[in-house]
C-alpha positions, 0 to 999 in steps of 0.5 A: 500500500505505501509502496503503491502510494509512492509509485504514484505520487513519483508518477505525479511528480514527474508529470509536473516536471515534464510540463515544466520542461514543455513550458521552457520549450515554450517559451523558447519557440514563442521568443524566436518568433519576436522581432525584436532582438532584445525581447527574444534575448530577454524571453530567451533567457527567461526560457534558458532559466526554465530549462536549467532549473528542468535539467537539474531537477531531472539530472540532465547535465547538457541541458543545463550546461547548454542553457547556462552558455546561452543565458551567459551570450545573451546576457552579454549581448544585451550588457553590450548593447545598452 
């Protein structure tokens, strides 16, 4: 019975990750969509953050290694640009 309570709740658990996962994909698609160079690094990074919090969680290091080398260009890409 315990037994079964946590392959449930992991269940749920992982569920909720995943949805977390699909929203920084999101939010990454939406951001290439934008003309404007500085919101699309802005909602990009958004985004990044989203996926760096999802591959730690899920043990994922190219993912977060991948998204903290993005989030670090465009956040010197807008630091050059102001």
């Amino acid at each position: 019975m315990l037994l079964e309570f946590f392959f449930v709740y992991l269940y749920r658990i992982m569920t909720l990750i995943e949805c977390f996962g699909y929203f920084g994909s999101l939010i990454v698609v939406i951001s290439f969509a934008i003309k404007d160079i500085r919101k699309l690094r802005i909602l990009n990074i958004i985004g990044c953050c989203i996926f760096v919090v999802y591959g730690s969680v899920c043990g994922v290091t190219p993912v977060v290694v991948t998204n903290v080398s993005v989030i670090l260009m465009h956040t010197y890409r807008l630091y050059k640009s102001t």
